[in-house]
Every structure is written in C-alpha cells, then in structure tokens.
KEKE-3310 file (N, C-alpha, C; in steps of 0.2 Angstrom, whole numbers, plus 5000, padded with zeros to 4 digits):
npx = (4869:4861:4864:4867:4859:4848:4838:4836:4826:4817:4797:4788:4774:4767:4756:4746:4736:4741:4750:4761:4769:4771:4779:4789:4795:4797:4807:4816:4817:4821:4834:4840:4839:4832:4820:4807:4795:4777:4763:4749:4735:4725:4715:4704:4710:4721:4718:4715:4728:4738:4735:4739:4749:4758:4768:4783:4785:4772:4771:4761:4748:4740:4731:4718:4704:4688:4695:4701:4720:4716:4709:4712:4722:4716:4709:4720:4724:4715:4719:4733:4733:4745:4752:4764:4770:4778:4771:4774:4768:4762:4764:4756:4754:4760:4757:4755:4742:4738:4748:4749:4735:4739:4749:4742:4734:4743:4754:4772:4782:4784:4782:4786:4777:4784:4794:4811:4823:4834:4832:4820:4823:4833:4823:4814:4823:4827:4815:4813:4824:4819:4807:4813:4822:4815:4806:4819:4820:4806:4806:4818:4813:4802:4810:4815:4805:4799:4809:4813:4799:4801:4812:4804:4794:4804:4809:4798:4793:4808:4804:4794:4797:4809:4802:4791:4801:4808:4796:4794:4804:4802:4795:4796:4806:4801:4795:4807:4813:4802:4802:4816:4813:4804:4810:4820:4815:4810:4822:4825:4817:4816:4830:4835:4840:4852:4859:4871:4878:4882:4878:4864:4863:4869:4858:4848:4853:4851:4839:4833:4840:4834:4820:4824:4825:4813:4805:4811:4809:4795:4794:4800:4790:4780:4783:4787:4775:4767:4767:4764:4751:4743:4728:4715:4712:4701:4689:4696:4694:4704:4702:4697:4705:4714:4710:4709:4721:4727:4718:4725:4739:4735:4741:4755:4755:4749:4760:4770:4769:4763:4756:4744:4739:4727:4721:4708:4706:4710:4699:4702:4708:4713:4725:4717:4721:4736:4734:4734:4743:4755:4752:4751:4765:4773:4766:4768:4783:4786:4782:4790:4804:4806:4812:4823:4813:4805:4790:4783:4777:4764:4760:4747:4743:4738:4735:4730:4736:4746:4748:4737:4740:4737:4744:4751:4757:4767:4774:4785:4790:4803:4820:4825:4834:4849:4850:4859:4858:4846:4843:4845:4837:4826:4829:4828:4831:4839:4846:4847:4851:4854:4852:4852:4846:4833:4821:4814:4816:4822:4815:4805:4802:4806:4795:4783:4789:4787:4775:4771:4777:4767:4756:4757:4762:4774:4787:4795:4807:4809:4821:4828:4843:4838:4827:4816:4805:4801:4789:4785:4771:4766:4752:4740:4726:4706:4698)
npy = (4702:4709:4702:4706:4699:4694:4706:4707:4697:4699:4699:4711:4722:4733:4745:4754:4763:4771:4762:4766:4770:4760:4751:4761:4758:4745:4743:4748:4742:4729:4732:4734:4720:4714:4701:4696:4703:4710:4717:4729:4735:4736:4741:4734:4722:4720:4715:4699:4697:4701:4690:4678:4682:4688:4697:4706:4718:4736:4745:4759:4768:4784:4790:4784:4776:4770:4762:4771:4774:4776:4767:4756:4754:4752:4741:4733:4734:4724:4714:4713:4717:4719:4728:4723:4722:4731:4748:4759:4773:4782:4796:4813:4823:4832:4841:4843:4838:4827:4818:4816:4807:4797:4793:4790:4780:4770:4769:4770:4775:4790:4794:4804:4808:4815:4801:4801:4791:4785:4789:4781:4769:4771:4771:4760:4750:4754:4751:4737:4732:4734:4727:4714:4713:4714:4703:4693:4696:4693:4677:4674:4678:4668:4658:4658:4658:4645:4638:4642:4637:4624:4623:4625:4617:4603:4608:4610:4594:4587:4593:4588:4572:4573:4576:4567:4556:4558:4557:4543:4537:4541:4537:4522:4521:4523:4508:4502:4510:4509:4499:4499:4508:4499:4487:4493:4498:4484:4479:4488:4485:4472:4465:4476:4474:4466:4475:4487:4502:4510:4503:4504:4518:4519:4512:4521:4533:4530:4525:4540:4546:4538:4542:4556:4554:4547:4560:4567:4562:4562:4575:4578:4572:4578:4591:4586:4581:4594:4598:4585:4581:4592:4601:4608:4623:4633:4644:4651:4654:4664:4670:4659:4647:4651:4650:4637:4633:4638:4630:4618:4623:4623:4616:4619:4632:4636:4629:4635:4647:4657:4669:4671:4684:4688:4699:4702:4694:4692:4682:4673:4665:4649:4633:4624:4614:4617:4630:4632:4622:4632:4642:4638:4632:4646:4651:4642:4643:4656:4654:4645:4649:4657:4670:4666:4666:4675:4677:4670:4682:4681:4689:4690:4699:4709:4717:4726:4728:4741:4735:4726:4714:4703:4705:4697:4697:4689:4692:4690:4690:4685:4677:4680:4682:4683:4692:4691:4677:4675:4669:4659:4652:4648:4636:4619:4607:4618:4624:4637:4634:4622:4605:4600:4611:4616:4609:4600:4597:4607:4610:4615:4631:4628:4621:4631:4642:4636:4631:4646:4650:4639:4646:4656:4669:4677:4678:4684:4689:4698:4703:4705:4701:4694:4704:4699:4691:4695:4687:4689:4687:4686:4686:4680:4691:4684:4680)
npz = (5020:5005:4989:4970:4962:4970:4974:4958:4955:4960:4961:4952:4949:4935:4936:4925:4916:4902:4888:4886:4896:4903:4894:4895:4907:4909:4899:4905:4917:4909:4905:4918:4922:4928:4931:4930:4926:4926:4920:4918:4910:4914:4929:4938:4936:4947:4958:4955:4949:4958:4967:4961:4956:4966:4969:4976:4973:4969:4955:4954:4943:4950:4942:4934:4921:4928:4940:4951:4957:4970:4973:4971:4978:4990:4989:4989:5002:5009:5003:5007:5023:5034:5026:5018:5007:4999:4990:4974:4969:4955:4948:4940:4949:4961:4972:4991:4995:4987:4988:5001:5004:4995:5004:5017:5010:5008:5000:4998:4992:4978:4962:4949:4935:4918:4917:4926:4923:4928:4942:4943:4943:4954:4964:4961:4965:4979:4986:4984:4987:5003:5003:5001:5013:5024:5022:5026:5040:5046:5042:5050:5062:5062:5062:5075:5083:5082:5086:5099:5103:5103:5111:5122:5123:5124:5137:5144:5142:5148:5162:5166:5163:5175:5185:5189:5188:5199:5207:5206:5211:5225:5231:5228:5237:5248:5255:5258:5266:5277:5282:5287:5299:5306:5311:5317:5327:5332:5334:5343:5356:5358:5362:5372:5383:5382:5374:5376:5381:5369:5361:5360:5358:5343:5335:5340:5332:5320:5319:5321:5310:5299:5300:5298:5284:5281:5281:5270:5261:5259:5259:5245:5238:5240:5231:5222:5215:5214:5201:5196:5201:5199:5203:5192:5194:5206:5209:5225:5241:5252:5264:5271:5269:5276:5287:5291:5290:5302:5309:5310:5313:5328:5339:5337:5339:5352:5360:5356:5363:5354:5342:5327:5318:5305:5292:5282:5267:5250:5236:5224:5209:5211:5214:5229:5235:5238:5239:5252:5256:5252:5262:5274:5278:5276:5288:5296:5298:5302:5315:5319:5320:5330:5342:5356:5373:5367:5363:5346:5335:5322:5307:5294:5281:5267:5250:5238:5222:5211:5197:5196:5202:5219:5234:5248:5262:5274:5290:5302:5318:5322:5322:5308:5295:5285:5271:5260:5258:5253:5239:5241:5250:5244:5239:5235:5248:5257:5269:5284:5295:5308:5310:5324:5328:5322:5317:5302:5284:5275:5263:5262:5260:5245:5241:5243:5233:5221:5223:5221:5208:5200:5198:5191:5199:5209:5222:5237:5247:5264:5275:5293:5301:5319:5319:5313:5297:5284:5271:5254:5245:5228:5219:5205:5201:5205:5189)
capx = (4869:4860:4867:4859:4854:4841:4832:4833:4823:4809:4792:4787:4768:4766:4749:4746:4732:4747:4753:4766:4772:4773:4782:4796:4798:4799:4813:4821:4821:4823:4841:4844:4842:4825:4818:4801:4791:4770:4760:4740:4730:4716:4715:4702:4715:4723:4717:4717:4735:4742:4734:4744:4759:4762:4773:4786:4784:4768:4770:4757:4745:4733:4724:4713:4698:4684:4698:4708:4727:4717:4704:4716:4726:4710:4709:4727:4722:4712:4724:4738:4732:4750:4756:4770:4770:4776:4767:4776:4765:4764:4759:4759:4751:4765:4752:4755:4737:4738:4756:4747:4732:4743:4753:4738:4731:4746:4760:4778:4786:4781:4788:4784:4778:4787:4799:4818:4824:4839:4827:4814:4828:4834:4817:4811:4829:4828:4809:4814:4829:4815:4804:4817:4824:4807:4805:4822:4817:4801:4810:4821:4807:4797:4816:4819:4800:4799:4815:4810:4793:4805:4815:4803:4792:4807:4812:4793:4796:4811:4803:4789:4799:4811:4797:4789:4805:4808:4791:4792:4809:4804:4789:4798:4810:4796:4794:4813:4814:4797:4806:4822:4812:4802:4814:4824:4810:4811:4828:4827:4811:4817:4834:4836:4843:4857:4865:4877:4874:4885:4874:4856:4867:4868:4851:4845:4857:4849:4832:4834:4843:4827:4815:4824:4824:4806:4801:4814:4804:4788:4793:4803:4784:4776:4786:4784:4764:4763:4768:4762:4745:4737:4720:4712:4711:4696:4688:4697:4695:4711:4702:4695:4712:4720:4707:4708:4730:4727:4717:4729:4745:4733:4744:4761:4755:4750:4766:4776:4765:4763:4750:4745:4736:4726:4718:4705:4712:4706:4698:4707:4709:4720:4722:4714:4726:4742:4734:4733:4751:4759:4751:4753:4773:4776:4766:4772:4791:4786:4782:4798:4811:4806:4819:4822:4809:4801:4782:4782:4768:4763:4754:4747:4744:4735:4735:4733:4744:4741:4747:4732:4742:4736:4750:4751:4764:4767:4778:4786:4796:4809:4826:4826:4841:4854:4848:4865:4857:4838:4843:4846:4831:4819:4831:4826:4836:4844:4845:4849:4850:4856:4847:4852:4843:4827:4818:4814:4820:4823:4810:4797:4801:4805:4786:4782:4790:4785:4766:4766:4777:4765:4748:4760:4765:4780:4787:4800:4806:4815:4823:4835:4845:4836:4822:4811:4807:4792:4788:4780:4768:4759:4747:4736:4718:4702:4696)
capy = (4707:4706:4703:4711:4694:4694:4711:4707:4691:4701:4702:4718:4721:4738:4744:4760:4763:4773:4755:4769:4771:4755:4749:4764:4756:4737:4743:4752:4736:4724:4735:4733:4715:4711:4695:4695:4710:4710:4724:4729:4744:4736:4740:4731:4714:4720:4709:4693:4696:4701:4685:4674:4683:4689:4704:4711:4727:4737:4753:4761:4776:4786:4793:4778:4776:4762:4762:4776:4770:4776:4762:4750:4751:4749:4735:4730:4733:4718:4706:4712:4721:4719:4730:4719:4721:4740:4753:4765:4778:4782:4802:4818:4826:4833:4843:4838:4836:4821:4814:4813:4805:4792:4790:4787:4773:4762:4772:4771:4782:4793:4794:4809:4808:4811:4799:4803:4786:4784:4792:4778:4764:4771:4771:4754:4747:4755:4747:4732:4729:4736:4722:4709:4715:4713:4698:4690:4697:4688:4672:4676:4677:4662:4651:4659:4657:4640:4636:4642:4634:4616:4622:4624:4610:4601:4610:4606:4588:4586:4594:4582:4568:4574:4576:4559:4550:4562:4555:4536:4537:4543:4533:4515:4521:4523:4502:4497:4514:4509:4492:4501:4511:4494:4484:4497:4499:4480:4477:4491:4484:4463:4467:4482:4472:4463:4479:4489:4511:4508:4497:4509:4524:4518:4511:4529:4536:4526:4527:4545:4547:4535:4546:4561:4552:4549:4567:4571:4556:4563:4581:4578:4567:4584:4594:4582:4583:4601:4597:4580:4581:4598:4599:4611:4630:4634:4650:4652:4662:4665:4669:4650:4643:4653:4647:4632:4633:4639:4624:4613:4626:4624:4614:4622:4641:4635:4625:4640:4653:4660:4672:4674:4690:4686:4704:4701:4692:4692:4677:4672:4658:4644:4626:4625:4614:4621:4636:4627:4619:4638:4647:4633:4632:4651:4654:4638:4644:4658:4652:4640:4651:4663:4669:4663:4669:4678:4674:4672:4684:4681:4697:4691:4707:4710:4723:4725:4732:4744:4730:4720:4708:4701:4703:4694:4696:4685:4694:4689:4693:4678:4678:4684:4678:4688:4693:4688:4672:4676:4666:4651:4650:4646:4631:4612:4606:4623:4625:4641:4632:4614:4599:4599:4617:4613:4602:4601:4596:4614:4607:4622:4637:4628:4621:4638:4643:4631:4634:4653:4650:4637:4651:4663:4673:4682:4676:4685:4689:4703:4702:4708:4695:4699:4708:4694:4692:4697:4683:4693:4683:4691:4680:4684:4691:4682:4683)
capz = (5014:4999:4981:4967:4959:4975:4970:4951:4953:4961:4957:4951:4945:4933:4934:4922:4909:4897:4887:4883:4904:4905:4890:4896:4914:4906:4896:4911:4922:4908:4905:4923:4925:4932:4925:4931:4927:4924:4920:4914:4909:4917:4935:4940:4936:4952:4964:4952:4950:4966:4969:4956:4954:4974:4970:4980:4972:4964:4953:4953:4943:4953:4937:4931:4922:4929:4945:4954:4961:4978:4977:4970:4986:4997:4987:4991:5012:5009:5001:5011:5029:5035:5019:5017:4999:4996:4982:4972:4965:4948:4946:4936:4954:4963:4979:4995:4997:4984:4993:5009:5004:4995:5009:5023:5008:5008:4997:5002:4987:4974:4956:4945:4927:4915:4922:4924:4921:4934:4948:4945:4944:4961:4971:4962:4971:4986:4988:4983:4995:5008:5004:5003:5020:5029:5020:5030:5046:5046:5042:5056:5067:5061:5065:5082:5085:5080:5089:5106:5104:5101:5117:5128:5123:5126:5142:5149:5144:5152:5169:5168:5169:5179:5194:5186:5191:5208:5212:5207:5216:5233:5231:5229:5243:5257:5259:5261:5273:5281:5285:5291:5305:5308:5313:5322:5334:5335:5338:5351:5361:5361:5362:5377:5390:5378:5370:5379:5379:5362:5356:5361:5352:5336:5337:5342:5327:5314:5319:5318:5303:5293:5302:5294:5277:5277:5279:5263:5253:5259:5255:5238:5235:5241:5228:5213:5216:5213:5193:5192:5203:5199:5200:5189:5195:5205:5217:5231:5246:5256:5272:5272:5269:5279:5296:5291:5291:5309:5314:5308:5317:5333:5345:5337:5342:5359:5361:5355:5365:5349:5340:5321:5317:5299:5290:5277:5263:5245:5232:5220:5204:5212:5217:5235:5241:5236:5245:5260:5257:5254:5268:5281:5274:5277:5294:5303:5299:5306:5322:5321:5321:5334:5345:5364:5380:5365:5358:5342:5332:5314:5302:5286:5279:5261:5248:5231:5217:5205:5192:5196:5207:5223:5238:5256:5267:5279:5292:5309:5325:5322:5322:5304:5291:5282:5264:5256:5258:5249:5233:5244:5253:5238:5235:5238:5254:5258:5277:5286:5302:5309:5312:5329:5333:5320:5312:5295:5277:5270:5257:5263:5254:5239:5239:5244:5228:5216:5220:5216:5202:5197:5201:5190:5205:5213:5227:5239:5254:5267:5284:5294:5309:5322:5317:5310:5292:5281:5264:5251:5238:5224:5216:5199:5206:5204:5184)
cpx = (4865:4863:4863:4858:4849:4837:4831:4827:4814:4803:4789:4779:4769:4757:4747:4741:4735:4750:4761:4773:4776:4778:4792:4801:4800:4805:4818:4824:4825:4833:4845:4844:4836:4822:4811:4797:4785:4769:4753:4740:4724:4715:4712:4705:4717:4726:4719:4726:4742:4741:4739:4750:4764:4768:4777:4788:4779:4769:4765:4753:4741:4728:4721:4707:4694:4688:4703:4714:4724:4712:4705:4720:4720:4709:4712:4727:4720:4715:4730:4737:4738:4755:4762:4775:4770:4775:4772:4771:4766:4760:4760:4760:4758:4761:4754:4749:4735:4742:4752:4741:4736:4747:4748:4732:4735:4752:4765:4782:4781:4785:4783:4783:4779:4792:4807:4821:4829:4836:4823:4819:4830:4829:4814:4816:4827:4818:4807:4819:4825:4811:4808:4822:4818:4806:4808:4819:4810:4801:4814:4818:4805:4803:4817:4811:4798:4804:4814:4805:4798:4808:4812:4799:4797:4808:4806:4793:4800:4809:4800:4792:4803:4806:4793:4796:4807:4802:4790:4798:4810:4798:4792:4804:4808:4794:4802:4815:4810:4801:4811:4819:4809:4807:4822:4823:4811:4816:4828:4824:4814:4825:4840:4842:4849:4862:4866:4873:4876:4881:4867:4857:4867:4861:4847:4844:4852:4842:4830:4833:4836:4822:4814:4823:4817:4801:4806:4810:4797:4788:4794:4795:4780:4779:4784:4777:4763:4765:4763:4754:4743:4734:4721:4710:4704:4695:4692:4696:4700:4710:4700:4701:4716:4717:4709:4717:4730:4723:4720:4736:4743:4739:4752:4760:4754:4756:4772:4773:4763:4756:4750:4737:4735:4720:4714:4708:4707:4703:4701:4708:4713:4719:4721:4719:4733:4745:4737:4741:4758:4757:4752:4762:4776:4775:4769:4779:4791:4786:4786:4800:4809:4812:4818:4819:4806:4794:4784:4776:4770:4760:4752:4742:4742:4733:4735:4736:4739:4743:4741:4734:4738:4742:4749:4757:4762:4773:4780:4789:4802:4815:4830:4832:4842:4851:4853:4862:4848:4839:4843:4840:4825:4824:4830:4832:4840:4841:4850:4854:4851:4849:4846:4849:4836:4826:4816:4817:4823:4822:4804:4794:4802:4797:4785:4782:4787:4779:4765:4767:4770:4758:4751:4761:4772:4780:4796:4802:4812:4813:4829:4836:4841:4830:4818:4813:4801:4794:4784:4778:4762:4756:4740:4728:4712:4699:4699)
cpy = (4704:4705:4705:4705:4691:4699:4710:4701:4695:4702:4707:4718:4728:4740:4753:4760:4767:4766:4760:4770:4764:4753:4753:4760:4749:4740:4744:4746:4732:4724:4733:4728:4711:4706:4693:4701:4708:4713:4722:4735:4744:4737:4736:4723:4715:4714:4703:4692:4695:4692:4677:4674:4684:4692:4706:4717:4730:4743:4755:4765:4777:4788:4789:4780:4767:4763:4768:4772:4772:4769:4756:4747:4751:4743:4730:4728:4727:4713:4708:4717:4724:4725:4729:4723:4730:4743:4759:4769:4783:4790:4809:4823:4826:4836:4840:4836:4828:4816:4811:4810:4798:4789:4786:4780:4769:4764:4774:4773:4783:4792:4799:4808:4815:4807:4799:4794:4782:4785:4785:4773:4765:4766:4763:4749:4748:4750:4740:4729:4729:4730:4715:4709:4712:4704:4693:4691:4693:4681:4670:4673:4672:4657:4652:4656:4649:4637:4638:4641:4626:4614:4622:4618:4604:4601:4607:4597:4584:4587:4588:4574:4566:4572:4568:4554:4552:4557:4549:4533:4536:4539:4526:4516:4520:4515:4500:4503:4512:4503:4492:4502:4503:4490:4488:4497:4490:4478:4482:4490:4475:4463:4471:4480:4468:4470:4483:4498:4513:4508:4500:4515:4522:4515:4516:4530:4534:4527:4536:4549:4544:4538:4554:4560:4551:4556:4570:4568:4558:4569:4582:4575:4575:4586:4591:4584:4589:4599:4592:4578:4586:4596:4606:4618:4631:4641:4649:4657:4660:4665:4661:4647:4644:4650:4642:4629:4634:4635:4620:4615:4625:4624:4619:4628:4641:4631:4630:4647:4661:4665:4673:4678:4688:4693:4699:4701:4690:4684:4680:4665:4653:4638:4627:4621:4616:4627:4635:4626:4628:4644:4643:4632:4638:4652:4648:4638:4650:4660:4648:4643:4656:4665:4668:4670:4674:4677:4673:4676:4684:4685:4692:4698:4706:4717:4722:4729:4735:4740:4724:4711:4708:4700:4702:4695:4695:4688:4690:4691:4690:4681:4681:4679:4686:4689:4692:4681:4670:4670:4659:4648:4646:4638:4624:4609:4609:4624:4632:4639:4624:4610:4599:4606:4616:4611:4603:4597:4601:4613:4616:4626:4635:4625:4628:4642:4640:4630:4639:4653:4646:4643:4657:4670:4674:4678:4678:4687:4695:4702:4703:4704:4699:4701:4706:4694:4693:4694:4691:4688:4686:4685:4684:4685:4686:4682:4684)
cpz = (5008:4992:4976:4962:4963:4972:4962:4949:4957:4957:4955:4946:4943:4931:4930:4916:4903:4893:4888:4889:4904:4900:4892:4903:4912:4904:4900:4914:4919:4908:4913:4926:4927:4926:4926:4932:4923:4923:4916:4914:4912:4924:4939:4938:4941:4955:4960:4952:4954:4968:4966:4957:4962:4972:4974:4979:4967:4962:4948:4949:4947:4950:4933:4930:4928:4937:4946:4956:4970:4979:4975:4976:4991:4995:4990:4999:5014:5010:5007:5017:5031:5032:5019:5010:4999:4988:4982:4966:4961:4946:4945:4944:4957:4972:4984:4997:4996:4987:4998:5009:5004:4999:5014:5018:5007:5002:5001:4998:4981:4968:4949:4938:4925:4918:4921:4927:4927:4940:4949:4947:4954:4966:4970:4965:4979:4991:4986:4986:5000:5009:5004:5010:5024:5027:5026:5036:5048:5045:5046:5060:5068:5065:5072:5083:5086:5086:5097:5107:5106:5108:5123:5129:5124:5133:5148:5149:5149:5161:5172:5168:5173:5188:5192:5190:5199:5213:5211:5212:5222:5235:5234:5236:5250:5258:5261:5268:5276:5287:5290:5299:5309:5315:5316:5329:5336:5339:5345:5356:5364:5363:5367:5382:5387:5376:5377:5378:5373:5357:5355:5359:5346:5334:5336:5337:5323:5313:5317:5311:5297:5294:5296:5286:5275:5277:5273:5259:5254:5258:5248:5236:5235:5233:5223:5212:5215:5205:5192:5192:5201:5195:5194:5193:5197:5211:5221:5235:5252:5262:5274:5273:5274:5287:5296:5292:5300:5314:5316:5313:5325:5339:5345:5340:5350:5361:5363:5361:5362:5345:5332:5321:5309:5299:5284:5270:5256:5240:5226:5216:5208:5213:5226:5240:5242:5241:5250:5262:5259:5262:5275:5280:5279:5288:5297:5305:5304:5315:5325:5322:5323:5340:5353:5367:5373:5359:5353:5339:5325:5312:5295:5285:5270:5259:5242:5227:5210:5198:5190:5200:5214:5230:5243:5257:5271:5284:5299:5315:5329:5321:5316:5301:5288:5276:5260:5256:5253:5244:5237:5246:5251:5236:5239:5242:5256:5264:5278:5293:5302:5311:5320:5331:5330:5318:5306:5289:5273:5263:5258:5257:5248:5235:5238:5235:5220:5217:5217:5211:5199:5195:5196:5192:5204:5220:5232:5246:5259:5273:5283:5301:5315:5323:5314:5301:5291:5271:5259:5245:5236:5220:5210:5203:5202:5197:5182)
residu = (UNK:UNK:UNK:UNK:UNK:UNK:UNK:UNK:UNK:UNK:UNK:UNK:UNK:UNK:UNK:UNK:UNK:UNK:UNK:UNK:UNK:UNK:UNK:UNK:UNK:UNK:UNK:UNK:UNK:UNK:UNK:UNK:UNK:UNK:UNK:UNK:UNK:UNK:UNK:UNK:UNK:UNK:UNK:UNK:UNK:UNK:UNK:UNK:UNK:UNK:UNK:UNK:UNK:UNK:UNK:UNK:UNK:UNK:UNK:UNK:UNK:UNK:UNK:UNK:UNK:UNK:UNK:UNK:UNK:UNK:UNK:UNK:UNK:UNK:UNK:UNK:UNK:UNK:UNK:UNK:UNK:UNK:UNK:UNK:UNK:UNK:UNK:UNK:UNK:UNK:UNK:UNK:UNK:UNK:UNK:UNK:UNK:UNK:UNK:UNK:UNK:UNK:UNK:UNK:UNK:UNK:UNK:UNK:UNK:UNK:UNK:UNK:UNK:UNK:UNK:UNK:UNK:UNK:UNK:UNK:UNK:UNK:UNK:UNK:UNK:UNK:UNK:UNK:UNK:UNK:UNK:UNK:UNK:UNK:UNK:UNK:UNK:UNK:UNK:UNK:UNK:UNK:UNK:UNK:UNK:UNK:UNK:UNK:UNK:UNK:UNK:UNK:UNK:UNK:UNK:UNK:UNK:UNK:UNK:UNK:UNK:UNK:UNK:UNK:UNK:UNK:UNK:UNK:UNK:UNK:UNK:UNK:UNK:UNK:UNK:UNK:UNK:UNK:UNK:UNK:UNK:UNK:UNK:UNK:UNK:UNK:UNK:UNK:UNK:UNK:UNK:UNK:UNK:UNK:UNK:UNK:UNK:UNK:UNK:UNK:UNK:UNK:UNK:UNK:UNK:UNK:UNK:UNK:UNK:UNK:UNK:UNK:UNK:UNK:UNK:UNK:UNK:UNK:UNK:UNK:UNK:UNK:UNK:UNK:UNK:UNK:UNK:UNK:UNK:UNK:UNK:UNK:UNK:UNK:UNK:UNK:UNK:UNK:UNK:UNK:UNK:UNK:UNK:UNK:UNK:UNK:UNK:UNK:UNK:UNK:UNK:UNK:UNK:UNK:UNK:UNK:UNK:UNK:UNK:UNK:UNK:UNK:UNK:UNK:UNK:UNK:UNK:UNK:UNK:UNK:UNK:UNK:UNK:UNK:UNK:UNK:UNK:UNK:UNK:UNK:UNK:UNK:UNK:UNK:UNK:UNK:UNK:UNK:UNK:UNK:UNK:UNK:UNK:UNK:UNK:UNK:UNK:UNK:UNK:UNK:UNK:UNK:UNK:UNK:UNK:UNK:UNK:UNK:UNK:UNK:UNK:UNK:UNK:UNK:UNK:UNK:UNK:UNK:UNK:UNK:UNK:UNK:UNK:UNK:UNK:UNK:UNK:UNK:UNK:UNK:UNK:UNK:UNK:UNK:UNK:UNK:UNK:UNK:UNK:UNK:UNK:UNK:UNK:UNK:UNK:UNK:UNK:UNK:UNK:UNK:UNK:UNK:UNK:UNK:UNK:UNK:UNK:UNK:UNK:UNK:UNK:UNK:UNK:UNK:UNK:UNK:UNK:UNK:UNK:UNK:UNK:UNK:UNK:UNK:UNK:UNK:UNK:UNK:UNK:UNK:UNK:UNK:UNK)
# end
C-alpha cells in the first residue's frame, strides 16, 4: 500500500509557457503537500531537465511557441521509449481529434484550462500513485529476477559437482573392484579342487555380484560424462548414427532373431556421440525385452512437428510395461524387471533422458503389457 508521504515526494516537472498556469498549479501542490515541484516556460529545457530532475510526473501544455506539447513528447519517446514516466496534458482544446492525437504521442490524462483546482489535484494523484506503482512492480521483478538467476546459478553449480563427484567416485572405485573380480578368477582357477560346491557357490555369487557392480560404475561414469564431457554441438545426420548403432547391435539382432526397420531420419544440431549412446539405448531394449518364441521387430519412424520439433519413435513388439510406471522408467537404477530375467543396470533410459534433456528435447514413452512399447523423442531441428 502506499502512504501519501510516497506520492508527495514525487517529482513533478510543470512545463507551460503561461508563468500565470504554472504559478496556480505550484500553489495547488504546494497546499497539498508536494515538496519537489520544477517548472519552465521554455520548452525546449525539456530534455535537459527530464534529464536532471527524472520526473515521475510531466504536466504538460500542447499550445507552445518555438515547441508544441506534441513535439515535446516525441522528444520524451527518446529519453523514455518504455514511457514509464507518465504525461498530463495541459489544454484549452477539448476535440476528440486533439485527445486522440495526444493520446497516440505518449499522453495518459488530459486536464482542461481554466483549471478546476480539485480535478487537477485528483488526476496529478491518480498519475502519480500510477507511476509509483509501476515503479514497485519493476523492483519486484528486478528482485525475483535476480533471485532466480542466483538460484539457478547455484542449482547448476550444485549439479556440476554433484556429477563431478558421481564421476571421481565411480572412477576410484574401478581398481579395488578390478581387484575383486582378479583375484576371484584366481582363487577359482588355483583353488578348484580344494573348495567344496559351497565353496565354488559363493565364489560364483561374488564374481557375479562385482561383474554387476562394474557395469553400475561404468554406467553412473556414463551418465556423469553427459554433463561433465560434452563436446560442443555439431551436424548430425541420424541416418549415419542410427547405421552405425545397428553395426554395433549386429550380433544381439542375430542372437535374438531379431529385425530393426530404420525410415529416413532427419539432421540435426547435436553431440554425435550421445546420439550414438540414445539410439543404441532405446533400440537394444527394444530387442531385449521381446516376448517368448516371438522375433523381436524395431520401427524407428520420423516426422516433424508443426512446432519445429524433430520426433523419432522408436517402437517395438516386446512385452510392453504398465504406464502407471512411466515416471519410473526415466529414473537412474529403476528396473522393471529382475536381474535374474535380464541384464542391465536400469541406468539406460535415464541416459537416454539426460541426452535429450541435455539437446533440449522431449522425451517420452507409450505402451501397453503385451503389446510392446513405442519411446517418443523430439529433439530441436537442425539451425
């Protein structure tokens, strides 16, 4: 709320070539309280003044020699584009032709000569609460603005070392696990004929279990590297990436007795390998979790959007998951499915994720048990 010793302190510049106007409006204000009131006869002071004094409120005349009130406020357009700074104009003209002029030059009330003394008191309040309202609001802003520039520069700090210590972590952890599996394999090869089927069980278990732990310390490594390692954004073309994902899937599609169907796929701004990493991610799950005595077959499938997105889907003829579960799926070591049916870390889709977000993409997904699923990923086009 404001108090009325806010508006009395405002600046108020008088600009009218009558000394006799101005002298009645002085006395008006000074009754009312106002403690900083300027005024001239000279129009063209305008500018120098506004400049000086930086007014929150101008009253204006429009019948000037040497200068009009219209080519004073074109003046004003200059110093204040925004027109912050609101104009009460000062004139005998009452015509709407003259009003709507004044209005489309940067006038926000009118005020009749001769002037009726309580009217003018009004209008120079109400355009001066006006300007001290806007005022706050733009103070406002600059605080929240400022304030969620601080939070997120904060927030991006905090990620980066977050994935910084993810990736020194999983880093120092791969020689005392290399060791583990080492000397697993040893005790189980010098050993063999000493242990018991107890003794080449737990042995098994172990080895296992350190196997599974360094594909978590080489996907968590994965993962941090989309932050800590990206390159620099260059051409991509998706059909390349995506041939080159399918050289790599060679043996699994033959293993699975498998098929991926790839339509002509667009270029596009991105990191090359990431590409590489998301489309190899989606199609190899694909062909994972196919359902028993039945092929798997892959679609990726392209189209663009009348928003100027880029979307691929990647579809399949798998097992499918429940969509009560979508939210889970994007989360780092979220399994749908045990260890003992597939393999994995339930690290994938959260890569997967954490590239388009990085590409400023979309990334989502529909299926029904059953009935496979189909990824969907939109990605910003090429330029």
């Amino acid at each position: 709320m404001l108090e009325t010793k806010d508006y009395l302190q405002s600046k108020i510049l008088i600009v009218d070539d009558e000394p006799s106007n101005i002298l009645l409006l002085e006395q008006m204000m000074t009754q009312e309280g106002y403690t900083h009131i300027h005024s001239t006869t000279d129009p063209t002071q305008v500018s120098r003044m506004f400049g000086e004094i930086q007014p929150d409120l101008i009253l204006l005349d429009l019948n000037m020699p040497k200068l009009d009130g219209f080519e004073v406020m074109s003046q004003l357009k200059t110093l204040d584009p925004e027109s912050h700074v609101p104009v009460l104009v000062l004139t005998a003209l009452k015509d709407e032709k003259t009003q709507l002029r004044a209005l489309r030059s940067g006038a926000k009330d009118f005020l009749s000569k001769p002037f009726d003394l309580t009217e003018a008191g009004l209008r120079i309040r109400n355009l001066v609460e006006m300007r001290l309202l806007h005022q706050r609001v733009l103070l406002h802003n600059q605080i929240l603005e400022e304030q969620v520039q601080a939070r997120t520069a904060e927030l991006e700090r905090s990620t980066e070392e977050l994935m910084d210590f993810a990736y020194i972590t999983s880093h120092d952890l791969q020689e005392p696990l290399r060791k583990i599996i080492v000397f697993g394999d040893r005790l189980a090869q010098k050993f063999d004929s000493t242990l018991n089927d107890t003794g080449r069980d737990y042995i098994d278990r172990m080895q296992k279990s350190a196997i599974r732990m360094k594909n978590l310390i080489d996907d968590l490594l994965g993962f941090s590297r989309i932050t800590t390692h990206s390159k620099p954004f260059q051409t991509v073309d998706l059909n390349e990436v995506v041939s080159e994902v399918l050289s790599d899937l060679e043996i699994q599609i033959e293993n699975t007795g498998g098929r991926v169907d790839v339509g002509s796929l667009p270029t596009i701004n991105a990191e090359r390998f990431q590409m590489r990493q998301l489309f190899q991610n989606l199609i190899s799950n694909g062909l994972k979790y196919h359902q028993e005595k039945v092929p798997p077959m892959v679609k990726v499938v392209y189209q663009g959007l009348n928003n100027g997105m880029e979307e691929i889907r990647v579809s399949d003829n798998g097992k499918g998951f429940d969509e009560k579960y979508l939210d889970r799926i994007f989360r780092p070591f979220e399994r749908l499915h045990g260890h003992s049916e597939y393999s994995g870390t339930g690290m994938g889709l959260a890569i997967c994720q954490k590239i388009v977000l990085q590409h400023e993409g979309k990334i989502t997904a529909h299926s029904t048990i059953g009935q496979g699923a189909s990824f969907i990923v939109q990605l910003p086009p090429k330029g």
